[in-house]
GUVEXPA-774782 format. One record per atom (N, C-alpha, C, O): residue number from 1; x, y, z; residue in one letter; atom name. Coordinates in nm, 4 decimals. Layout:
<drenmars>
DRENMAR	resi	X	Y	Z	resn	name
DRENMAR	NUM	X	Y	Z	a	CA
...
</drenmars>
This chain:
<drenmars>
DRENMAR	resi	X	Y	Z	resn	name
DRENMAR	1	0.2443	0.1695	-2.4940	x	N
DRENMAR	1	0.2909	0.2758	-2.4062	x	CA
DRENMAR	1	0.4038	0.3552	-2.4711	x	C
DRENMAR	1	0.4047	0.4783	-2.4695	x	O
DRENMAR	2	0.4738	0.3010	-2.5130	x	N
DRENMAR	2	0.5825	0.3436	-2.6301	x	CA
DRENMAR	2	0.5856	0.4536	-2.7645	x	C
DRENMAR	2	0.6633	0.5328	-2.8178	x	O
DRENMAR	3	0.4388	0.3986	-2.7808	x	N
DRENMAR	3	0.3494	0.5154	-2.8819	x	CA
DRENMAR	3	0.3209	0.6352	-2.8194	x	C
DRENMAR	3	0.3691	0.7416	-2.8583	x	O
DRENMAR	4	0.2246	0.6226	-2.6986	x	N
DRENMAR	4	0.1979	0.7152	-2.6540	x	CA
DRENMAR	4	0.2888	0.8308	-2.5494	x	C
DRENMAR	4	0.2258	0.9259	-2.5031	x	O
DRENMAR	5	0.4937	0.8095	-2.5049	x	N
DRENMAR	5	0.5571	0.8578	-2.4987	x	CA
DRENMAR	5	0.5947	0.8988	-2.6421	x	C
DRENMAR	5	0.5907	1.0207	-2.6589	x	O
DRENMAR	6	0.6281	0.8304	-2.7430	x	N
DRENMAR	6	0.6611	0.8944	-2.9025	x	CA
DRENMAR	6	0.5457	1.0215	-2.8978	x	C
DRENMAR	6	0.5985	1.1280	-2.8659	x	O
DRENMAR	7	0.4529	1.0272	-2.9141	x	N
DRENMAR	7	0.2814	1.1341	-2.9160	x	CA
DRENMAR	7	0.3491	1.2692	-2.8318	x	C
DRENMAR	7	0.3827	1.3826	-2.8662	x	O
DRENMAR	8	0.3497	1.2056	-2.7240	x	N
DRENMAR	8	0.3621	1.3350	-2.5951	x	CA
DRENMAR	8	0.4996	1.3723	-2.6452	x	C
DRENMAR	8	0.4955	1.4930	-2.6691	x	O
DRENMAR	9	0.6190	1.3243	-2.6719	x	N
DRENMAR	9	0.7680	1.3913	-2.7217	x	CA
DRENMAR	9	0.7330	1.4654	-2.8210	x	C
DRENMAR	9	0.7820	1.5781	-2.8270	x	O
DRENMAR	10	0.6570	1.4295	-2.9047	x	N
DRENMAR	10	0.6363	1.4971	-3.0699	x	CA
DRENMAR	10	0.5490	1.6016	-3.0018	x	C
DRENMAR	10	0.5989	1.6764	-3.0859	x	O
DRENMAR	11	0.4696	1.6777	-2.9335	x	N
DRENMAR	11	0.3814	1.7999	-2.9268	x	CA
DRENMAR	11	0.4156	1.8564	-2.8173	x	C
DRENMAR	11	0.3548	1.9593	-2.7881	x	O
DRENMAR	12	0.5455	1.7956	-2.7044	x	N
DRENMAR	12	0.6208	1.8516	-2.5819	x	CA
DRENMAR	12	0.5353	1.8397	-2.5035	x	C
DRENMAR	12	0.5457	1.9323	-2.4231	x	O
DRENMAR	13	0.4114	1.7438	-2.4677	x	N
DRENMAR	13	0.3725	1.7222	-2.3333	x	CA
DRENMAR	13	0.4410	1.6087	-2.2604	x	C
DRENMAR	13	0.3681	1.5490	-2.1812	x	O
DRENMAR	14	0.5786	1.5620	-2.2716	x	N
DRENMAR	14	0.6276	1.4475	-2.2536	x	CA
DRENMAR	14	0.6760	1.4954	-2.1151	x	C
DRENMAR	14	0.7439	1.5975	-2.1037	x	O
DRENMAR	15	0.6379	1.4162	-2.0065	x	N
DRENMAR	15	0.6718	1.4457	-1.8868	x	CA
DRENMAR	15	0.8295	1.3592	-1.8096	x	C
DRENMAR	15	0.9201	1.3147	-1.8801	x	O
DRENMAR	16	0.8288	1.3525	-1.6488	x	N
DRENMAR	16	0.9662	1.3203	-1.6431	x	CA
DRENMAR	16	0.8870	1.1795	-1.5994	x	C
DRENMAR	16	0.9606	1.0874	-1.5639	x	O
DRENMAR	17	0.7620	1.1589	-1.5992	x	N
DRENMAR	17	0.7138	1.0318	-1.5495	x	CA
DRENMAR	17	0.7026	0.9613	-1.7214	x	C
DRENMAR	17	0.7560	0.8525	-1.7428	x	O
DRENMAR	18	0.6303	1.0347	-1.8323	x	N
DRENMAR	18	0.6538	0.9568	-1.9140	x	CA
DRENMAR	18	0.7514	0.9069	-1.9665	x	C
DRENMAR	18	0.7432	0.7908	-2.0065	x	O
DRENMAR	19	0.9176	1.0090	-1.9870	x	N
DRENMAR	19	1.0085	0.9549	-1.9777	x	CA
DRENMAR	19	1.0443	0.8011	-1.9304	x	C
DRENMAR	19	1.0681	0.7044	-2.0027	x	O
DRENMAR	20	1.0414	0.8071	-1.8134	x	N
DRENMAR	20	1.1051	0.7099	-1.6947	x	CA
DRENMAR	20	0.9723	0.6068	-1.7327	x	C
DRENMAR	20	1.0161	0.5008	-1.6879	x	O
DRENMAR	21	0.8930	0.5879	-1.7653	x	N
DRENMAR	21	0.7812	0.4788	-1.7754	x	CA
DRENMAR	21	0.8738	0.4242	-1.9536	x	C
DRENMAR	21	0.8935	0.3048	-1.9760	x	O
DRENMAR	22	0.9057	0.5057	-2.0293	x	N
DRENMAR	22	0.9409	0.4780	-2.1594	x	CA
DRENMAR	22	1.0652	0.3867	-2.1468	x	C
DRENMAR	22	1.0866	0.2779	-2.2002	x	O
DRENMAR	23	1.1611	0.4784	-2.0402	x	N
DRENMAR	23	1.2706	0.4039	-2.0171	x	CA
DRENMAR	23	1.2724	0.2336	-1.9437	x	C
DRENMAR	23	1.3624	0.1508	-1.9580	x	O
DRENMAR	24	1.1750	0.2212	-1.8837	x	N
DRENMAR	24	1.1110	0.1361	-1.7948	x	CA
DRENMAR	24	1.1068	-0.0028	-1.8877	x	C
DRENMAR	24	1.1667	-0.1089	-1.8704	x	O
DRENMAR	25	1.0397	0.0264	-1.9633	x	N
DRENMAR	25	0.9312	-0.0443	-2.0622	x	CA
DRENMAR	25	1.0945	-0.0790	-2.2256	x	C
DRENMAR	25	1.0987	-0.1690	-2.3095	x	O
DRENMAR	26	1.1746	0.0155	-2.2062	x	N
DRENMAR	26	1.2429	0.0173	-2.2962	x	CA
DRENMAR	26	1.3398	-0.1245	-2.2502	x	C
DRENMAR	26	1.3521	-0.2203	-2.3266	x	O
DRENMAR	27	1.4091	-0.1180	-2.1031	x	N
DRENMAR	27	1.4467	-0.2057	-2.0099	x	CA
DRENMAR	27	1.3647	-0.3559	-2.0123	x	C
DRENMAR	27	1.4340	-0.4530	-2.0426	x	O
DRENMAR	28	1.2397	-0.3761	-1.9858	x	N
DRENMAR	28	1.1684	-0.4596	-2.0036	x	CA
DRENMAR	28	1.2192	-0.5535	-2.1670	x	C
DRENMAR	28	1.2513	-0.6676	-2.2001	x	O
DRENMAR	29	1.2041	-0.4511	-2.2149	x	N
DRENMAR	29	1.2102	-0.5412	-2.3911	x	CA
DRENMAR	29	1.3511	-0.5596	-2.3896	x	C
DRENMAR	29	1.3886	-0.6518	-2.4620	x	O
DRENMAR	30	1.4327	-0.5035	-2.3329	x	N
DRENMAR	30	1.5848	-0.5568	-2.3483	x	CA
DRENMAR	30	1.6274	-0.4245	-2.4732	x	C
DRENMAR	30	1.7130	-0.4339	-2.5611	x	O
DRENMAR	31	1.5701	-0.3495	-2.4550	x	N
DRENMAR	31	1.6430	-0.2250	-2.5811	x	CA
DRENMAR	31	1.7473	-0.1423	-2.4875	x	C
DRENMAR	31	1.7168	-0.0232	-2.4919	x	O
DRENMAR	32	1.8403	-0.1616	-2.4189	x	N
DRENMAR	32	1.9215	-0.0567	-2.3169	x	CA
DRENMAR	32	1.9787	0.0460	-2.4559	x	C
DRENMAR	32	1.8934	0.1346	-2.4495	x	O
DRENMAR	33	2.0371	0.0712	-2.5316	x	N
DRENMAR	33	2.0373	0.1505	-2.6082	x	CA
DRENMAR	33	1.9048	0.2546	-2.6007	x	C
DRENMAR	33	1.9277	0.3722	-2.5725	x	O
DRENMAR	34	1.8033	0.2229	-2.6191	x	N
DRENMAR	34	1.7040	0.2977	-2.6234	x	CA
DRENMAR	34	1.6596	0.3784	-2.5113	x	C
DRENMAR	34	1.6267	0.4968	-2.5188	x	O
DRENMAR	35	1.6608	0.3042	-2.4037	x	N
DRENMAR	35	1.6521	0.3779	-2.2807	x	CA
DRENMAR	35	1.7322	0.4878	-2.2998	x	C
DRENMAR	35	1.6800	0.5946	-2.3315	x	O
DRENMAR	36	1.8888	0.4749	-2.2809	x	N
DRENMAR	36	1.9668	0.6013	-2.3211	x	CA
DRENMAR	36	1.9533	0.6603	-2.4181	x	C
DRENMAR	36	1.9938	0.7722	-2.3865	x	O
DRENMAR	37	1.9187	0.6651	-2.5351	x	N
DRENMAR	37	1.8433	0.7721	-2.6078	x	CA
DRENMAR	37	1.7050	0.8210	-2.5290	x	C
DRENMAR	37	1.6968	0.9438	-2.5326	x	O
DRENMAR	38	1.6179	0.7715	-2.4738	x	N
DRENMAR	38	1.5208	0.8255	-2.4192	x	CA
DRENMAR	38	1.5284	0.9341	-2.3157	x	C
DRENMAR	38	1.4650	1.0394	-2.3080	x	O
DRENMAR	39	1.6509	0.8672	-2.2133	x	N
DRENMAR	39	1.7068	0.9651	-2.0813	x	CA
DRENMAR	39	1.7605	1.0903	-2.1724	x	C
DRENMAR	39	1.7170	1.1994	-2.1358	x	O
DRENMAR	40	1.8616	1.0915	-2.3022	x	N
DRENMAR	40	1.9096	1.1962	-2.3611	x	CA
DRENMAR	40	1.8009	1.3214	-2.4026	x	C
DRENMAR	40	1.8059	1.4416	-2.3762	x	O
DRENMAR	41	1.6974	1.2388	-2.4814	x	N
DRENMAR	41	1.5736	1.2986	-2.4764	x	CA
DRENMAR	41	1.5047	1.3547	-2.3715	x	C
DRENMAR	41	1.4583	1.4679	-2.3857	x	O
DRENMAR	42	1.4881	1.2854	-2.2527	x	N
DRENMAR	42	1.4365	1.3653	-2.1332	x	CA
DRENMAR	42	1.5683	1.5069	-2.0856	x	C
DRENMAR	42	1.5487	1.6270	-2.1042	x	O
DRENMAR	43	1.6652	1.4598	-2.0383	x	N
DRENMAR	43	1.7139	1.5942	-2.0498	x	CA
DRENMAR	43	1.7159	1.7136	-2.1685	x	C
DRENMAR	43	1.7274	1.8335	-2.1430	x	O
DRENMAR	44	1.7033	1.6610	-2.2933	x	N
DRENMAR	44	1.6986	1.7768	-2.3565	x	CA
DRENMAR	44	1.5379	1.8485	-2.3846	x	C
DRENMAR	44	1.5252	1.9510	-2.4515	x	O
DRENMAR	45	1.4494	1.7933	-2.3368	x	N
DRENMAR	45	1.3843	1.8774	-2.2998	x	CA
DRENMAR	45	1.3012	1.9485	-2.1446	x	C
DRENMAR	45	1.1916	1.9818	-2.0995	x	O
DRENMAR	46	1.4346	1.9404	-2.1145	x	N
DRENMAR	46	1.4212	2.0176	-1.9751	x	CA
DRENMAR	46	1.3671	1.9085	-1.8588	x	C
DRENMAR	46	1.3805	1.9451	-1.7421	x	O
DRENMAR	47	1.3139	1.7926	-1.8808	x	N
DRENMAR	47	1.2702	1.7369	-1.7751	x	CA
DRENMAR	47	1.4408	1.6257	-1.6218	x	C
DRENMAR	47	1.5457	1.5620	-1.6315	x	O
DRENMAR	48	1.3832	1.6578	-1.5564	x	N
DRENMAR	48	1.4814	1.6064	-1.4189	x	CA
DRENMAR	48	1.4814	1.5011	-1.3917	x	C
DRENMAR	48	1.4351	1.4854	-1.2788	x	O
DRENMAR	49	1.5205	1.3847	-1.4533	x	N
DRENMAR	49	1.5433	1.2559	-1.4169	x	CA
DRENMAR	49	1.5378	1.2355	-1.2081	x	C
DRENMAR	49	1.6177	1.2960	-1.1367	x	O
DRENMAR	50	1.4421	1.1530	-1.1589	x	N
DRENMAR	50	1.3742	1.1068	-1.0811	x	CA
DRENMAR	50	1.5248	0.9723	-0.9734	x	C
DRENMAR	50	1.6386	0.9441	-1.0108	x	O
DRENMAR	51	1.4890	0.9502	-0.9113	x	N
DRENMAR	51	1.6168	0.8352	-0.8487	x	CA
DRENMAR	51	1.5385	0.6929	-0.9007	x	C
DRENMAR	51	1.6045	0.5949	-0.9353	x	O
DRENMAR	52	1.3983	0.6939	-0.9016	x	N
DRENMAR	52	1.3418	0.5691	-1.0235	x	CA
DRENMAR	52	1.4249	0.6032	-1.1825	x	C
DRENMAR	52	1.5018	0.5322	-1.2473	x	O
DRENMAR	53	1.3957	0.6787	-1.1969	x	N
DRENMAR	53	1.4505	0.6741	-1.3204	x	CA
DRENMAR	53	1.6162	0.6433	-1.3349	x	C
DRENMAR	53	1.6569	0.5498	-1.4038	x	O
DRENMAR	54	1.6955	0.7233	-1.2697	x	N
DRENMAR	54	1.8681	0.6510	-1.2684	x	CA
DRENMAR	54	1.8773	0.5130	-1.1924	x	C
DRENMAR	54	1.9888	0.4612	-1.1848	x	O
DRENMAR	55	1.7679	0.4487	-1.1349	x	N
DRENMAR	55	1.7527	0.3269	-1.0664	x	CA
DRENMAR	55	1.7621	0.2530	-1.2192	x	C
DRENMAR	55	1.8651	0.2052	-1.2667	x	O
DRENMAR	56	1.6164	0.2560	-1.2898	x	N
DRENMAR	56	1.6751	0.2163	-1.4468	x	CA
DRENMAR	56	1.7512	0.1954	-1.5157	x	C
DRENMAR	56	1.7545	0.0934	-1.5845	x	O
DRENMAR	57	1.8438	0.2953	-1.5177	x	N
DRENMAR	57	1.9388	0.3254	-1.5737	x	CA
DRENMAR	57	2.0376	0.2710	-1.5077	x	C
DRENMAR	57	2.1147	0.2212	-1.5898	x	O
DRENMAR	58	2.0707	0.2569	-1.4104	x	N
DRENMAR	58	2.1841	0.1501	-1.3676	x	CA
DRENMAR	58	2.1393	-0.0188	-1.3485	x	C
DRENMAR	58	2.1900	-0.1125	-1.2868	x	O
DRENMAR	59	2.0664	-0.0097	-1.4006	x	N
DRENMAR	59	1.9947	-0.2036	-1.4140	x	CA
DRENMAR	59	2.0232	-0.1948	-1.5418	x	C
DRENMAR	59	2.0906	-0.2901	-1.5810	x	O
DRENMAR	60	1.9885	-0.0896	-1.6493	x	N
DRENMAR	60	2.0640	-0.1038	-1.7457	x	CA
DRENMAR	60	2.1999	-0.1396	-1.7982	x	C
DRENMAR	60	2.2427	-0.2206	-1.8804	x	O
DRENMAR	61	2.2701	-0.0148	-1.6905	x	N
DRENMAR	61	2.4469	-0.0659	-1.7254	x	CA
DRENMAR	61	2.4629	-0.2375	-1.6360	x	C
DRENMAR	61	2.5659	-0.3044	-1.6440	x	O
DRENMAR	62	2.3605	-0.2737	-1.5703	x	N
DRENMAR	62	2.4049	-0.4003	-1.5289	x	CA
DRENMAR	62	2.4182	-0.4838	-1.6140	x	C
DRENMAR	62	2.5150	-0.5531	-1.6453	x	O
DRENMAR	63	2.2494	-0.4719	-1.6783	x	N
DRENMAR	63	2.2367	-0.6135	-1.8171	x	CA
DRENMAR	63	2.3613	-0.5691	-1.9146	x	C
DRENMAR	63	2.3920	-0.6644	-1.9863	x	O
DRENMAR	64	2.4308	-0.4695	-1.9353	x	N
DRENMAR	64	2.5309	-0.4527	-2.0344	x	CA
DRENMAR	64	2.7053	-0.4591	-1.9516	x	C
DRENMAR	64	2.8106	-0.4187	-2.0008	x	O
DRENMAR	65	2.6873	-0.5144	-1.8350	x	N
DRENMAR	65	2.8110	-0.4882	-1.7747	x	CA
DRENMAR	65	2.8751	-0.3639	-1.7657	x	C
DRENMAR	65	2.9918	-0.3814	-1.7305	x	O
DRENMAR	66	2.8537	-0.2713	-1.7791	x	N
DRENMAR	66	2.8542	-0.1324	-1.8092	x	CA
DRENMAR	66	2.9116	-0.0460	-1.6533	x	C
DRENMAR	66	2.8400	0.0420	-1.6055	x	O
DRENMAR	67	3.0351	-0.0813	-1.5915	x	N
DRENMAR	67	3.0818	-0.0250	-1.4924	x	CA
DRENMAR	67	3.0852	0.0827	-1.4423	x	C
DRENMAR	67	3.0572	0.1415	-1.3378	x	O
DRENMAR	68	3.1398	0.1026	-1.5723	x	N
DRENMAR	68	3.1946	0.3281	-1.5652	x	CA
DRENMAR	68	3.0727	0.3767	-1.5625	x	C
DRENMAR	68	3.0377	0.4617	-1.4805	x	O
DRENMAR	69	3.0099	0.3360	-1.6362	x	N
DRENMAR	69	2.8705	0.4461	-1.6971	x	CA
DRENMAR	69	2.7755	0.4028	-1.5978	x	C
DRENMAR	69	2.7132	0.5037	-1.5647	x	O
DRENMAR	70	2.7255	0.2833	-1.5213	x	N
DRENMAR	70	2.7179	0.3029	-1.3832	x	CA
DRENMAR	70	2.7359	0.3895	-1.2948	x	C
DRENMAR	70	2.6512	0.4475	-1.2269	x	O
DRENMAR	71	2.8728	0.4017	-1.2943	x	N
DRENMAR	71	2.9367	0.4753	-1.1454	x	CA
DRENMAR	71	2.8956	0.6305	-1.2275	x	C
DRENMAR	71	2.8570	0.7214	-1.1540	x	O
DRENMAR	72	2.9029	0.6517	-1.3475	x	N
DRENMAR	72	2.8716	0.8320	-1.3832	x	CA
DRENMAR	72	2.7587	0.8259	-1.3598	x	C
DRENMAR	72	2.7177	0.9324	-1.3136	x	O
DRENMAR	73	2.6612	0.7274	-1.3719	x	N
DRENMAR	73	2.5118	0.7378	-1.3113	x	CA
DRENMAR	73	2.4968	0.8108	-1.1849	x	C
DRENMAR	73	2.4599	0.9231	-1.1504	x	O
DRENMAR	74	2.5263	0.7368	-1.1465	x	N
DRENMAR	74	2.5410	0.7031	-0.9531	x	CA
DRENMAR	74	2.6102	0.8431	-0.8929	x	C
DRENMAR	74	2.5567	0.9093	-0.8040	x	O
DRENMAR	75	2.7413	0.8784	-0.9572	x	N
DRENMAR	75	2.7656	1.0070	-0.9179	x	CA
DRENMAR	75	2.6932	1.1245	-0.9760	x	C
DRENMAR	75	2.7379	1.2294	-0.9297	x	O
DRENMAR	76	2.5841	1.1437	-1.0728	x	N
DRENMAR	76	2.5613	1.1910	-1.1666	x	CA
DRENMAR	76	2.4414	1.2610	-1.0870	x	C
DRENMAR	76	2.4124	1.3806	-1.0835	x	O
DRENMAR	77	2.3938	1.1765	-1.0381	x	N
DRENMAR	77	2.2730	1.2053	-0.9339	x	CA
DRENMAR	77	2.2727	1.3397	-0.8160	x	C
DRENMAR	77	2.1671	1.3862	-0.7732	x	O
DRENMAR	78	2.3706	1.3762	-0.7857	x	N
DRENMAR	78	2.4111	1.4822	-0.6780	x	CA
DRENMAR	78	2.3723	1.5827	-0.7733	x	C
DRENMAR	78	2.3159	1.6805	-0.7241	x	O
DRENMAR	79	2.3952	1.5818	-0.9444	x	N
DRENMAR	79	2.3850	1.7296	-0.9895	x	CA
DRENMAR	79	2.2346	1.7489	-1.0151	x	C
DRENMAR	79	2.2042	1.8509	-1.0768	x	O
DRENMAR	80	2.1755	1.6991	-0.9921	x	N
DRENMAR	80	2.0302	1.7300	-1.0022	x	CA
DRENMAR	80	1.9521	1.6782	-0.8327	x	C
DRENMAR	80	1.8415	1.6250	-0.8236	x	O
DRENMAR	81	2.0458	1.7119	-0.7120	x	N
DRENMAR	81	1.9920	1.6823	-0.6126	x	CA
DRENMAR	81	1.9073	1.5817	-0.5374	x	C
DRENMAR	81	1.8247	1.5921	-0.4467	x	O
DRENMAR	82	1.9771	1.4393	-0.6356	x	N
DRENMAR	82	1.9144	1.3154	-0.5315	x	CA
DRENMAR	82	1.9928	1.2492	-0.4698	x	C
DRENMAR	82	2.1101	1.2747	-0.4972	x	O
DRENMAR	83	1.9783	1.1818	-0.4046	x	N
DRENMAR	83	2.0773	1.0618	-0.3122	x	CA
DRENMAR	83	2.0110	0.9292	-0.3763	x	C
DRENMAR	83	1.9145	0.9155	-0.4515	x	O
DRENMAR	84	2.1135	0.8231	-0.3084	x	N
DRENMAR	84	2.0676	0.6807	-0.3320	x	CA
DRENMAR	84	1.9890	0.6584	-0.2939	x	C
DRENMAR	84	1.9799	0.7333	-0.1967	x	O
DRENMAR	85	1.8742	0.5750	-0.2991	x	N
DRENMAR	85	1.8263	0.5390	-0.1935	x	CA
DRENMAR	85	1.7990	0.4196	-0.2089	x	C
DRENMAR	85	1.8628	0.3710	-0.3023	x	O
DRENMAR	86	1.7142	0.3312	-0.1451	x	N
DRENMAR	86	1.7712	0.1537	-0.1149	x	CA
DRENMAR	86	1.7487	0.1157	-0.2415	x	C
DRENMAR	86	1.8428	0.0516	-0.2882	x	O
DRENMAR	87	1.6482	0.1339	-0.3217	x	N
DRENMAR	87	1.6320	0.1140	-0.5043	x	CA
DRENMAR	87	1.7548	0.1169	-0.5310	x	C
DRENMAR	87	1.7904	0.0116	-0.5839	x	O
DRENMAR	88	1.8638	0.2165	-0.5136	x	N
DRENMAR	88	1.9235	0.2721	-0.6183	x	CA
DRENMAR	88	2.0472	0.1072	-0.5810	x	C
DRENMAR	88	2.0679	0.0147	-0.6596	x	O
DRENMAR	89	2.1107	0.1256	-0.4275	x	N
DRENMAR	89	2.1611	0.0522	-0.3806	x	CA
DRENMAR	89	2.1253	-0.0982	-0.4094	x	C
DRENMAR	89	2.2090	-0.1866	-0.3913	x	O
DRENMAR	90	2.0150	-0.1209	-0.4489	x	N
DRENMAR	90	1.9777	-0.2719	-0.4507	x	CA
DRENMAR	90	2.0023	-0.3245	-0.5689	x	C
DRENMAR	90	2.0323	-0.4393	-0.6017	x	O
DRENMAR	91	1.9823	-0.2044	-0.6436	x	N
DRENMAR	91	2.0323	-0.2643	-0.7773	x	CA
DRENMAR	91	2.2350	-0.2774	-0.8588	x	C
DRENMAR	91	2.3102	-0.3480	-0.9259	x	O
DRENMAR	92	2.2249	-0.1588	-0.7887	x	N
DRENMAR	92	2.4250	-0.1762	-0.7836	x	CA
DRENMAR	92	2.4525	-0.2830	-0.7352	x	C
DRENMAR	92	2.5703	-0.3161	-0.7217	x	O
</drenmars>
């Protein structure tokens, strides 16, 4: 699955679901570094990170103890118009 987000980034059909499936899967293997290069990657090419997707991303800063960068998650979310929702909460 990893390949085939690398494929879709390299010719720009990389969506905000393949993103967040990359980041997903990145989480799974224990790469949290990678995830955040991946999310960096999804914003820079225009795609809108999802409240699954910063749900990720703060299970991430969990496995790394990662407080601050948590909470910039978590507040981070209003600028692209989502709220918490019980995902987001369950995992904080």
């Amino acid at each position: 699955a990893l390949q085939y987000y690398t494929a879709a980034k390299e010719i720009g059909l990389a969506t905000t679901n393949t993103f967040t499936l990359a980041i997903r899967l990145s989480l799974l293997a224990g790469d949290v570094a990678r995830a955040f290069l991946i999310y960096s990657d999804m914003l820079a090419a225009g795609c809108e990170p999802t409240t699954s997707t910063f749900s990720l991303l703060i299970q991430c800063c969990g496995k790394t103890k990662d407080e601050q960068r948590m909470r910039e998650l978590f507040d981070s979310m209003k600028d692209f118009g989502l709220r918490p929702n019980e995902e987001v909460y369950m995992v904080c």
